[in-house]
Residue frames as qw, qx, qy, qz and C-alpha x, y, z in Angstrom:
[[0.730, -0.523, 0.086, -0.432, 26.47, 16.32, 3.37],
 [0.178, -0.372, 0.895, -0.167, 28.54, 14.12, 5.96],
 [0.506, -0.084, -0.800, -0.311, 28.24, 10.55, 5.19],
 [0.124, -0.089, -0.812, 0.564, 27.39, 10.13, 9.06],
 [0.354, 0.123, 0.110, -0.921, 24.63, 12.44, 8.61],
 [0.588, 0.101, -0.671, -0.439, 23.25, 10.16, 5.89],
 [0.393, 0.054, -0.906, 0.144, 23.47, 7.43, 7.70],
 [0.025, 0.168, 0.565, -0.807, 21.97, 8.93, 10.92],
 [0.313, 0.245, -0.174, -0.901, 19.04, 9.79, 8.78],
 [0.547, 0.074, -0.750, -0.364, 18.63, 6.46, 6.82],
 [0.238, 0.100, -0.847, 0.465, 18.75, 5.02, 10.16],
 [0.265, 0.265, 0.517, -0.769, 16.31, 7.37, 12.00],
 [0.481, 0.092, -0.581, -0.650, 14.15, 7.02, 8.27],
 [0.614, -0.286, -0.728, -0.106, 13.33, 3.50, 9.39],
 [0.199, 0.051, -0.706, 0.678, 13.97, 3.76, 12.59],
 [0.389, 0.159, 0.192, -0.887, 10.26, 5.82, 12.90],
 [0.747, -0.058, -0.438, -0.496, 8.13, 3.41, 10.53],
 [0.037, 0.026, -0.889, 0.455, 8.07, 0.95, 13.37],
 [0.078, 0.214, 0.713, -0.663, 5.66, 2.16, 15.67],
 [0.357, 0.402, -0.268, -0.800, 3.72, 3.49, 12.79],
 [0.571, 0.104, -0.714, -0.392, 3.74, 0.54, 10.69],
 [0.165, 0.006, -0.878, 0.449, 3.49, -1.71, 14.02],
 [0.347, 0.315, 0.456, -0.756, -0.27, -0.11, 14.64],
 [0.373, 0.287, -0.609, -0.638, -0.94, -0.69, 10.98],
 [0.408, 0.035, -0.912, 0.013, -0.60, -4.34, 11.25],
 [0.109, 0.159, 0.847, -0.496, -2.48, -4.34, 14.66],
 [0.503, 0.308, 0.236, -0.772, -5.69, -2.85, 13.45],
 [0.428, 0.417, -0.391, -0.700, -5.38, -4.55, 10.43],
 [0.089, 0.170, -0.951, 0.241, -4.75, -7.53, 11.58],
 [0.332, 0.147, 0.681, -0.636, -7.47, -7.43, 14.35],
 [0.590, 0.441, -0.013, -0.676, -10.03, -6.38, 11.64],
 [0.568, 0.388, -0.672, -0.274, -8.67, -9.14, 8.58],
 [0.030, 0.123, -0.941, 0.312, -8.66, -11.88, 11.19],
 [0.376, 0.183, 0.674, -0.609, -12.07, -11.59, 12.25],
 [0.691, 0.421, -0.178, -0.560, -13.41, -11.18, 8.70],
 [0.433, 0.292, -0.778, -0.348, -11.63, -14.55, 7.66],
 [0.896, -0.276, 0.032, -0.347, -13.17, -16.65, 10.87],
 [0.528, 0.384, -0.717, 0.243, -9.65, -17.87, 11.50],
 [0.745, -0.444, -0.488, 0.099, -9.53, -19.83, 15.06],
 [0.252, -0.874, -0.055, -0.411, -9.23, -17.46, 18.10],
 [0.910, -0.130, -0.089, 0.384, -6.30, -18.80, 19.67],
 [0.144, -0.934, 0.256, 0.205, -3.40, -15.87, 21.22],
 [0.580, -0.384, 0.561, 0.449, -0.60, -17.98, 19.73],
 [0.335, 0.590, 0.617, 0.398, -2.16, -18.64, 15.93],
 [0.125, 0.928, 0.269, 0.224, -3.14, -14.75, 16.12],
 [0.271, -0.882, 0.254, 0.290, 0.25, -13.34, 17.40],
 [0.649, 0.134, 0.589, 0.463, 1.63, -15.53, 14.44],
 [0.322, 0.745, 0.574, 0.106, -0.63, -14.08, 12.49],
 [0.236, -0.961, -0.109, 0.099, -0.07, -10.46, 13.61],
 [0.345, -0.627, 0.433, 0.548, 4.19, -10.85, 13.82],
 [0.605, 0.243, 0.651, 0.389, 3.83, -12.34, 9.91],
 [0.224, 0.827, 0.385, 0.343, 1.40, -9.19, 8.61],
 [0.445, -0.796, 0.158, 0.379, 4.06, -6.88, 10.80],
 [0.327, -0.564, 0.498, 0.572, 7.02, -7.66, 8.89],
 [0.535, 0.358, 0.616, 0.455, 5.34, -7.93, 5.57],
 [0.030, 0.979, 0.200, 0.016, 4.19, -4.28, 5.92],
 [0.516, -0.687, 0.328, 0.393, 7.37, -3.57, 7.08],
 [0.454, 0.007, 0.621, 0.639, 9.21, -5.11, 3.55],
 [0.315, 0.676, 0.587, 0.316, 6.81, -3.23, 1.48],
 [0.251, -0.949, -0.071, 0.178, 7.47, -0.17, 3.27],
 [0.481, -0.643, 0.421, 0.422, 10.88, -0.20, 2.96],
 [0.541, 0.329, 0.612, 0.474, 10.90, -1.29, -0.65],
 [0.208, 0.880, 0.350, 0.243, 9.22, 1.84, -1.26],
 [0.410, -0.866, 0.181, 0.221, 11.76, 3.77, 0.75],
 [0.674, -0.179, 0.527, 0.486, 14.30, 2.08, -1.42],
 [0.515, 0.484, 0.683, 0.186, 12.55, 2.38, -4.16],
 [0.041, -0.984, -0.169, -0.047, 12.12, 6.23, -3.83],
 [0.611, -0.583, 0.298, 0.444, 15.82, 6.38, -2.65],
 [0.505, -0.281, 0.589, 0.565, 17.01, 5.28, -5.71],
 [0.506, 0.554, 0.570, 0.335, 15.03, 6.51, -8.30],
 [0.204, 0.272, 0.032, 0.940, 14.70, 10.61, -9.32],
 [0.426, -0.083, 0.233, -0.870, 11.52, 11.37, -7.90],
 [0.490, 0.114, 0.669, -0.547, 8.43, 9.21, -6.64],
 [0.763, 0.379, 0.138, -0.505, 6.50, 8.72, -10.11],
 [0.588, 0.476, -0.654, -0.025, 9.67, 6.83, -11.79],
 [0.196, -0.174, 0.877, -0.404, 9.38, 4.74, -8.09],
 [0.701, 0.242, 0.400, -0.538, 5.93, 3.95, -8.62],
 [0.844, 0.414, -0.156, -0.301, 6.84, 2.29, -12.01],
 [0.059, 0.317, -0.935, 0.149, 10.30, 0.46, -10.87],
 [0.381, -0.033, 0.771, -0.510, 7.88, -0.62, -7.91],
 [0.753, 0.306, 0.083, -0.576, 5.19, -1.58, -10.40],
 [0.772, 0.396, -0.495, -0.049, 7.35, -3.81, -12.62],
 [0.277, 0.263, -0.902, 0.200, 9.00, -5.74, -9.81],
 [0.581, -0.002, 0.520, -0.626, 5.51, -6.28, -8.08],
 [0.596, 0.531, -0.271, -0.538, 4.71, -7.92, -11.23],
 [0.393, 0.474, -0.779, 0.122, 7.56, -10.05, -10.91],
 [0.069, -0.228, 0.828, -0.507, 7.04, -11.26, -7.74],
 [0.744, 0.279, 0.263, -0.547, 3.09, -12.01, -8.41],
 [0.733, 0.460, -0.374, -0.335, 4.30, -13.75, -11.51],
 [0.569, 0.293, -0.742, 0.198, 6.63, -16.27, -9.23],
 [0.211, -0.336, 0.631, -0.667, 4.67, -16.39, -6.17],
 [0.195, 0.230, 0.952, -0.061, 2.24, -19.39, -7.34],
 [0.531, 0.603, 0.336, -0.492, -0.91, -17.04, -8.10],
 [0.377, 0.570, -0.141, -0.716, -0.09, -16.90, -11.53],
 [0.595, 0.393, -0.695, -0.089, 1.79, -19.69, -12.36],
 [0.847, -0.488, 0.004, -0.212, 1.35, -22.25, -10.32],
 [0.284, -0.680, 0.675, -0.036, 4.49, -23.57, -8.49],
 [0.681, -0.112, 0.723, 0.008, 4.09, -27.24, -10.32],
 [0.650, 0.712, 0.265, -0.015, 3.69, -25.59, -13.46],
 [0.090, -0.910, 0.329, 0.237, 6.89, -23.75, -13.36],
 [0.834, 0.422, -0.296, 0.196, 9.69, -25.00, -15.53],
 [0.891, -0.237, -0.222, 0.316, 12.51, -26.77, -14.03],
 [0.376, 0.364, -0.111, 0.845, 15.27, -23.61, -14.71],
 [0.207, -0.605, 0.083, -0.764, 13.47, -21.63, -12.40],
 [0.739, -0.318, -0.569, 0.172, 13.61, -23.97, -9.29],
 [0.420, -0.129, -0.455, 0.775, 15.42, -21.20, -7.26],
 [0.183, -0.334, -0.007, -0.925, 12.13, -19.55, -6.88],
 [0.763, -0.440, -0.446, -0.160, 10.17, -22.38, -5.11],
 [0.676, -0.411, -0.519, 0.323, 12.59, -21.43, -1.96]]
């Protein structure tokens, strides 16, 4: 296959989870806001809204990667497992971000 093709593809690939993911986020949003009782404010909730956008968005695409580069979808699902892992294990929930030993300082930014 032409690399252009590829490209064109990879391109149009994302290119489509937008509008998709972009409703995600709105419903979910709408819905996860109201359940937490956050303050009702169009600025604070279009934060809110552009923040839970482009985190769907990275997760999405991780999996797209993820799938890209692996052989098939069930050897993605365990990459994608073991670097969730990771990231949960240096995002403060587990370990707390004052508990962390000093060598690992270039994860607190």
């Amino acid at each position: 296959m032409d690399i252009s093709l590829t490209k064109l593809h990879l391109m149009l690939q994302a290119l489509i989870e937008l509008p998709y993911v972009f409703v995600q986020a709105a419903v979910y949003g709408v819905i996860v806001y109201a359940m937490i009782g956050l303050e009702w404010t169009a600025a604070k909730f279009f934060w809110y809204l552009f923040f839970m956008y482009f985190t769907l968005l990275y997760f999405t695409f991780y999996g797209m990667m993820a799938v890209a580069v692996t052989p098939n979808h069930h050897i993605a699902g365990i990459v994608s497992t073991a670097f969730y892992a990771i990231w949960n294990l240096f995002s403060g929930f587990i370990i707390p971000r004052t508990v962390s030993v000093c060598h690992l300082n270039y994860f607190k930014h």
